[in-house]
C-alpha positions as CSV (number, residue, x, y, z in Angstrom):
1,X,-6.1,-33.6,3.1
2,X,-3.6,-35.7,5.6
3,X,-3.5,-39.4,4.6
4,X,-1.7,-41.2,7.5
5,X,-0.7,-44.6,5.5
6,X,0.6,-47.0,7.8
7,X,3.1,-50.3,6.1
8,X,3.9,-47.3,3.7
9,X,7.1,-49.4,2.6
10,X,5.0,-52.5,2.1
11,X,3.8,-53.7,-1.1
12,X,0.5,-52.1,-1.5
13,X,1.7,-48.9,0.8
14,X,4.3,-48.3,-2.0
15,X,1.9,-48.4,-4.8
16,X,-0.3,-46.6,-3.0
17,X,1.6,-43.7,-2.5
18,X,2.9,-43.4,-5.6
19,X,-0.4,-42.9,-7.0
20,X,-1.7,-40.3,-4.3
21,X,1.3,-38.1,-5.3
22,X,0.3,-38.9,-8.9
23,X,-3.0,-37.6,-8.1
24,X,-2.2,-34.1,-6.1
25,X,-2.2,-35.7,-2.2
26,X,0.9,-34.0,-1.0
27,X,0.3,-34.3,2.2
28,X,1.1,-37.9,3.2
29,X,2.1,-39.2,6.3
30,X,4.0,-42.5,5.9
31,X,4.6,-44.7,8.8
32,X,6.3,-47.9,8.7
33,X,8.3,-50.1,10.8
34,X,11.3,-48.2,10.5
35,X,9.4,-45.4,11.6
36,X,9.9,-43.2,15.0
37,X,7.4,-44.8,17.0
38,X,6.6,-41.2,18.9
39,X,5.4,-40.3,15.2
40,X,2.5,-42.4,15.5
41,X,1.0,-40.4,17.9
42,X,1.1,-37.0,16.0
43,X,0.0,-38.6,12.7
44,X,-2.9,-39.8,14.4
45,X,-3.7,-36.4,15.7
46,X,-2.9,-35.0,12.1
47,X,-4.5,-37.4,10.0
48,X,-7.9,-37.2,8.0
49,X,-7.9,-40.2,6.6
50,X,-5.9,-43.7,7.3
51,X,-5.0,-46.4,5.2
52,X,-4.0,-48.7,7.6
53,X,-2.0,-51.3,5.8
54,X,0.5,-52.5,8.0
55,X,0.4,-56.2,9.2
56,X,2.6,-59.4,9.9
57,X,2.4,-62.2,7.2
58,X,5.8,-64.0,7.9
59,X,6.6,-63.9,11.2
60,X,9.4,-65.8,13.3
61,X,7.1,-67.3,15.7
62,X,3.0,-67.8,15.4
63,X,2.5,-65.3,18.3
64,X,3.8,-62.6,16.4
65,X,1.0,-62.6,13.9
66,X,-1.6,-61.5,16.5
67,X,1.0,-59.1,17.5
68,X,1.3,-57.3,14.6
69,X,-2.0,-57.7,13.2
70,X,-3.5,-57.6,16.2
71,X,-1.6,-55.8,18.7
72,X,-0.4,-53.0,16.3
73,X,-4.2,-51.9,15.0
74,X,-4.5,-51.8,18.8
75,X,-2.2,-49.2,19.4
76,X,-3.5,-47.5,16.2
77,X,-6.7,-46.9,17.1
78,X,-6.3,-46.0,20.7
79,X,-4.0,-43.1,20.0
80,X,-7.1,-42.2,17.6
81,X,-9.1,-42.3,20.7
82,X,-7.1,-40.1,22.8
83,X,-7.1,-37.7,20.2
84,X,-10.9,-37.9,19.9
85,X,-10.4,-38.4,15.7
86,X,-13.2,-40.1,14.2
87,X,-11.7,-39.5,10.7
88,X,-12.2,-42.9,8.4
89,X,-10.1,-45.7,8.8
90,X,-9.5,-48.4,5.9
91,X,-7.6,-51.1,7.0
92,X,-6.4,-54.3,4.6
93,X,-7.4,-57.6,6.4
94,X,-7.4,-61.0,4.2
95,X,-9.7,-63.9,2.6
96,X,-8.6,-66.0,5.4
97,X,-9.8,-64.1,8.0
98,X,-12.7,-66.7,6.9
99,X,-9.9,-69.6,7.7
100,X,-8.9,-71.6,11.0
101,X,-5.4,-70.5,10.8
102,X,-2.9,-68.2,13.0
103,X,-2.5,-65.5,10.3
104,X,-6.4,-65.7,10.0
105,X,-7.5,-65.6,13.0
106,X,-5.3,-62.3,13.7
107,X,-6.7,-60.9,10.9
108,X,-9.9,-61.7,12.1
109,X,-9.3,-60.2,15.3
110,X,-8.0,-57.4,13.8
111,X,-11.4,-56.5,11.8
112,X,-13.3,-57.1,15.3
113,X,-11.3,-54.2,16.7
114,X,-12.5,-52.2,13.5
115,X,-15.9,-53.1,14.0
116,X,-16.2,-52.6,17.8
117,X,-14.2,-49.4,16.8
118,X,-16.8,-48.2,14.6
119,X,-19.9,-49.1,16.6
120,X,-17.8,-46.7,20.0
121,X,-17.2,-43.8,17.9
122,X,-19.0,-43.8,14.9
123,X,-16.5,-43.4,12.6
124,X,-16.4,-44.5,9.1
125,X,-14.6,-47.9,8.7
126,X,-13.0,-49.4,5.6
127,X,-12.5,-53.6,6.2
128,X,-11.2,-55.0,2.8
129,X,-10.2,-59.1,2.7
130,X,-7.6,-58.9,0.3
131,X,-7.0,-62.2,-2.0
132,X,-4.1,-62.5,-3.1
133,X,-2.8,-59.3,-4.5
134,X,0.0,-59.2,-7.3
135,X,1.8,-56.4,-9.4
136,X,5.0,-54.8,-9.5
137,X,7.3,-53.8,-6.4
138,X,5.8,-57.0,-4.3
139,X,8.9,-59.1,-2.4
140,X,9.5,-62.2,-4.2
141,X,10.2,-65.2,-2.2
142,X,7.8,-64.1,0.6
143,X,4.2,-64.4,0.6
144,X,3.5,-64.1,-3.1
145,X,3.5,-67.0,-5.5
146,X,3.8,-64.8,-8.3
147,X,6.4,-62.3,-7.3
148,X,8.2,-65.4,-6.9
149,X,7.4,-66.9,-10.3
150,X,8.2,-63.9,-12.0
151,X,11.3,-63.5,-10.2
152,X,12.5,-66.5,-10.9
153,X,11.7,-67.2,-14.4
154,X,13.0,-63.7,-15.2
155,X,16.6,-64.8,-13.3
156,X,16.9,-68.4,-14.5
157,X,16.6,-69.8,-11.1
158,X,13.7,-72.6,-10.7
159,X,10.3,-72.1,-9.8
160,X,8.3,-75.1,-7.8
161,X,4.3,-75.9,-7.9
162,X,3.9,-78.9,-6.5
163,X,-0.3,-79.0,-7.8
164,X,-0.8,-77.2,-11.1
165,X,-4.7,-77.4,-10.7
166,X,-4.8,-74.7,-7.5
167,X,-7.1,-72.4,-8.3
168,X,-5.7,-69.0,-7.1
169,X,-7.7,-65.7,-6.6
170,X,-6.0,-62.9,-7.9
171,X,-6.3,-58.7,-7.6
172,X,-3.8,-56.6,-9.3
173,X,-2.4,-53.9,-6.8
174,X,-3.1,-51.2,-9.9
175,X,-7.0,-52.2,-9.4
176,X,-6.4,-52.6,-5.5
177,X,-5.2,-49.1,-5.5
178,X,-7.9,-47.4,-7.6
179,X,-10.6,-48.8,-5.2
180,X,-8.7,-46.9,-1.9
181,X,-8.1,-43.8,-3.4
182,X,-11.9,-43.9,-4.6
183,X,-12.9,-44.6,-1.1
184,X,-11.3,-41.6,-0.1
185,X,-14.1,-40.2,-1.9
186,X,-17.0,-42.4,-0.2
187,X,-17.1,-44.4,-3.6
188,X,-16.0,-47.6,-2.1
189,X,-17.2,-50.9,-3.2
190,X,-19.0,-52.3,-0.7
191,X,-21.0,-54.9,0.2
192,X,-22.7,-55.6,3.7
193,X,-19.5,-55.4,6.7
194,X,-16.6,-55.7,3.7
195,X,-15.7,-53.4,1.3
196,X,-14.3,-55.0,-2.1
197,X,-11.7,-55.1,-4.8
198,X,-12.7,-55.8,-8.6
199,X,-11.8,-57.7,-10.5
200,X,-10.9,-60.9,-9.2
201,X,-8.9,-62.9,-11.3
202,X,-9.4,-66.7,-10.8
203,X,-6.3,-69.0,-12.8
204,X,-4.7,-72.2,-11.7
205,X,-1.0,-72.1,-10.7
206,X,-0.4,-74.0,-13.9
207,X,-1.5,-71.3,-16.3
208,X,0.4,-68.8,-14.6
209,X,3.4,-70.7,-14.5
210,X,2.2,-71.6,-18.6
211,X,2.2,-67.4,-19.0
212,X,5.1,-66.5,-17.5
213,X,7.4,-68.7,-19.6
214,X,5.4,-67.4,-22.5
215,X,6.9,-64.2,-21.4
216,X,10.1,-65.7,-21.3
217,X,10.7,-67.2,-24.3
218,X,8.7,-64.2,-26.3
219,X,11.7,-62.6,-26.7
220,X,13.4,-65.1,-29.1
221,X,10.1,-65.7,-30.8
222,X,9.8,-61.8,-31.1
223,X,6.1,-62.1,-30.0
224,X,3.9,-60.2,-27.2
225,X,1.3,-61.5,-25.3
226,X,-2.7,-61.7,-25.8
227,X,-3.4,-58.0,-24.7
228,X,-6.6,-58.2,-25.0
229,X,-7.1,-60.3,-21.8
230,X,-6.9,-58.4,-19.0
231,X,-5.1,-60.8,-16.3
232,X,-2.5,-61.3,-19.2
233,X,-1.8,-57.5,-19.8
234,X,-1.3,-57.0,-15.8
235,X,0.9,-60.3,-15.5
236,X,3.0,-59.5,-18.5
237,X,3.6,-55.7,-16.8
238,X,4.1,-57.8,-13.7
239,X,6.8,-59.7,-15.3
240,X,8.7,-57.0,-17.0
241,X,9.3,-55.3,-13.3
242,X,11.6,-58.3,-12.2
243,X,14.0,-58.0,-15.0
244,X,17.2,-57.9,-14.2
245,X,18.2,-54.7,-15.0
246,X,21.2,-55.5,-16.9
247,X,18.9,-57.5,-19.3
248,X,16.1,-54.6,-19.9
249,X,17.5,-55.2,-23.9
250,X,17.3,-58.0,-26.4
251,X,18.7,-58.2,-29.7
252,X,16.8,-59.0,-33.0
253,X,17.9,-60.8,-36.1
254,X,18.7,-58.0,-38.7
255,X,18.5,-59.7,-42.2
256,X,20.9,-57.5,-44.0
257,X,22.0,-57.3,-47.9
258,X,23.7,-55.0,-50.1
259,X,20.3,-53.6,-50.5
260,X,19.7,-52.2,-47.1
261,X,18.0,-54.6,-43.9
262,X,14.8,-56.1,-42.5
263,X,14.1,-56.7,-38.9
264,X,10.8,-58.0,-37.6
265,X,10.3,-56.1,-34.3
266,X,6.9,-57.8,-33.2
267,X,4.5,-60.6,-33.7
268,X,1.1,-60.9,-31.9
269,X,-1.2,-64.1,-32.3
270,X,-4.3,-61.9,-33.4
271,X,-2.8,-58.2,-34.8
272,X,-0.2,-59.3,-37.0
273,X,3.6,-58.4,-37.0
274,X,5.7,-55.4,-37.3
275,X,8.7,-54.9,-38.9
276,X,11.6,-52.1,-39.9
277,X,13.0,-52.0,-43.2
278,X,16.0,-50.1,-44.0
279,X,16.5,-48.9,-48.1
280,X,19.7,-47.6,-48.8
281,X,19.5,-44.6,-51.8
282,X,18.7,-45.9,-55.0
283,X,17.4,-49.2,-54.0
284,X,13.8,-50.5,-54.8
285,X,12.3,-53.3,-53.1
286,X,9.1,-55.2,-53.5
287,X,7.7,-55.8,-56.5
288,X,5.0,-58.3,-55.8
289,X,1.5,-58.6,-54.7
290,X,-1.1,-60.3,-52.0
291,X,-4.5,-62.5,-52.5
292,X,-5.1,-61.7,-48.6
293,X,-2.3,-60.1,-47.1
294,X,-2.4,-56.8,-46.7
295,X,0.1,-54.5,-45.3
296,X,0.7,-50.5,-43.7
297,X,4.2,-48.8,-44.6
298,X,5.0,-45.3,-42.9
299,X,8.4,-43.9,-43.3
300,X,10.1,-42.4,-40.5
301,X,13.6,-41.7,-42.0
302,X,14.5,-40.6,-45.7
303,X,12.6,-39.9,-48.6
304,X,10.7,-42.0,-51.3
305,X,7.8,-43.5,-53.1
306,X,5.9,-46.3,-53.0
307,X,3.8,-47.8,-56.3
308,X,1.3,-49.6,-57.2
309,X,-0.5,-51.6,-60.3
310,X,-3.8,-53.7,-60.1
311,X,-2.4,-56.3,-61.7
312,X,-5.2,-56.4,-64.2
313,X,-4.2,-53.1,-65.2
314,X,-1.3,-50.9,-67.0
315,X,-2.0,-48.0,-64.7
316,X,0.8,-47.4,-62.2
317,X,0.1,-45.4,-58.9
318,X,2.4,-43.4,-57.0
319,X,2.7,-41.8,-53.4
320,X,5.5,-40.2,-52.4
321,X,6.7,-40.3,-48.9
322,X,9.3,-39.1,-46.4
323,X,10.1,-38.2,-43.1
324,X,9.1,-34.5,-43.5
325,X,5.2,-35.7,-43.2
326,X,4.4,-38.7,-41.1
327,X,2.1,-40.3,-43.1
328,X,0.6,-44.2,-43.2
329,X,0.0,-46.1,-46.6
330,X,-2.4,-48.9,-47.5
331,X,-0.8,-51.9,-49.3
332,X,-4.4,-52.7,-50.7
333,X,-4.8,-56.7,-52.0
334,X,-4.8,-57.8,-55.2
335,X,-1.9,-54.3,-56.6
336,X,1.7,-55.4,-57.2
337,X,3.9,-52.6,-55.5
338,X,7.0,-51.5,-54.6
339,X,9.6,-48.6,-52.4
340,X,11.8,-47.0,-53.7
341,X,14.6,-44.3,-51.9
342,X,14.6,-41.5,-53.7
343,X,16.9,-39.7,-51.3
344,X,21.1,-39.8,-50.5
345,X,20.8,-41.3,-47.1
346,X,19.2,-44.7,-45.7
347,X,15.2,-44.4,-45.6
348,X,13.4,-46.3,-42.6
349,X,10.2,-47.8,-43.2
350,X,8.3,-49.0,-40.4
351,X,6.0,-52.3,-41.7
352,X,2.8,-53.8,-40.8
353,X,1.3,-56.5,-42.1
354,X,-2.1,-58.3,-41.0
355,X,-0.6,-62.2,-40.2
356,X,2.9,-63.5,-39.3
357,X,4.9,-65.1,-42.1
358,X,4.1,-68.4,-42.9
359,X,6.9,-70.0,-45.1
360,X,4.2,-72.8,-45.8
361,X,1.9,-70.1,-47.3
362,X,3.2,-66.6,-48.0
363,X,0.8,-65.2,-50.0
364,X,3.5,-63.2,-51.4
365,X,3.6,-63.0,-55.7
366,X,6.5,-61.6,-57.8
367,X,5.6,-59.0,-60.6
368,X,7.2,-56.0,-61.5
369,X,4.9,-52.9,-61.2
């Protein structure tokens, strides 16, 4: 199939495209501004299916909005029409095509076209009103507020909101993208004239500003965000694509000893933290015990073996571990234990355990096993 996707080096085009490659479509004809202009006219001819993404949102002067998002859809579907190509047409209008403004009232004019477009030839249109749409790749310092915000707080430059409370509807381009490339497929969510993207994500300007920092400063505190909420997760990956990329790296604080080292690697509000622990041969470490904590050991580098004793009880347990056989070990509650490197080199032990440390109230017990 030939997928003519006009603003193919916009924001969403780029996503977009990404993924139909990802997907199989091969055949992709991508026109943008710095396009040959005759091209439009053989893509047109060509094309079995148009994502028509191309618009204006910052123009120089007012005018040029109904130029471009106007005038340009214009030109678009008559060289469909001369071509006599009723293949579908999506094309990405916005929420304030509702709204008494210039860039509204283009985009208003620009879905009439559509519509009268679609009542002349028949052919299968696509209007989707975007909200505001975030996710990597998307030009900070533009039309975005949180491109800009992750930009900024990523590069140390400031970040203004002058109200906190603005409510702000939000669709991640990831979610924006599945919905077009499922409309190819006549699965498109829609509803009466519009078609739709879900979800929409509604969050003041404060707390996104609030999360962003979090991200920030997560570093140092060696923590990671709430997961499990899902306009956290797609912020958070949001984020990470404005790095600088000569800061992609942070150190951590390696507490070393003549015994070996421990590093925590991650801490998480909800799933406990993670940590590496380095043995060198002949060293034991441990020896104590947990009324609640409980932790996982797997060894990933050298060989040893990890005990245990109730500690109502003489009995001593052993397991013997190594890299040879990836396997993960309980730390049960209630058993003193301890690891021991068995082997000639360093043995790395990768650590979880079910809470972050709390100096205040460890729950950790000395006792030999």
């Amino acid at each position: 199939m030939k997928i003519l996707v006009t603003g193919a080096k916009g924001f969403i085009g780029k996503n977009l495209i990404a993924e139909l490659k990802n997907r199989g479509y091969t055949d992709i004809l991508e026109y943008d501004m710095s396009t040959d202009p005759s091209l439009l006219d053989t893509y047109c001819q060509e094309a079995e299916f148009i994502f028509h993404l191309a618009g204006v949102n910052r123009p120089k002067e007012q005018s040029d909005f109904m130029v471009g998002n106007f005038g340009f859809t214009s030109i678009l579907l008559d060289a469909l029409r001369k071509h006599k190509n009723t293949c579908p047409v999506m094309i990405s209008s916005s929420i304030q095509a509702a709204l008494d403004n210039p860039y509204g009232e283009s985009k208003k004019a620009g879905e009439q076209l559509m519509m009268d477009y679609e009542s002349e030839t028949g052919t299968k249109v696509l209007i989707y009103r975007f909200p505001n749409v975030f996710g990597k790749w998307c030009k900070p310092n533009y039309n975005s507020a949180v491109a800009t915000f992750c930009h900024n707080t990523a590069h140390d430059l400031p970040i203004t909101v002058n109200d906190p409370s603005v409510e702000m509807n939000l669709v991640y381009v990831d979610d924006v993208v599945n919905e077009l490339i499922n409309a190819i497929n006549g699965k498109e969510n829609r509803t009466n004239d519009f078609c739709e993207v879900n979800p929409v994500h509604e969050i003041t300007l404060g707390k996104i500003v609030e999360l962003i920092e979090s991200f920030k400063t997560s570093r140092e505190l060696r923590s990671v965000p709430d997961m499990s909420d899902a306009f956290t997760k797609k912020l958070y990956s949001t984020y990470l694509s404005y790095l600088p990329t000569d800061q992609f790296s942070y150190d951590l604080k390696m507490n070393v000893d003549d015994r070996g080292s421990f590093t925590e690697f991650i801490k998480t509000p909800d799933r406990g933290q993670v940590s590496v622990n380095v043995s060198k041969p002949g060293i034991t470490k441990g020896n104590h015990w947990h009324h609640t904590k409980n932790e996982k050991f797997l060894v990933v580098a050298g060989v040893g073996v990890i005990r245990f004793r109730d500690i109502n009880s003489d009995e001593i347990i052993e397991y013997f571990v190594s890299d040879e056989k990836f396997e993960v070990v309980d730390i049960p509650t209630g058993y003193t234990h301890n690891i021991e490197n068995l082997g000639t080199t360093d043995m790395v032990t990768i650590m979880w355990v079910n809470e972050v440390f709390d100096p205040e109230q460890p729950d950790t017990y000395f006792e030999e096993v």
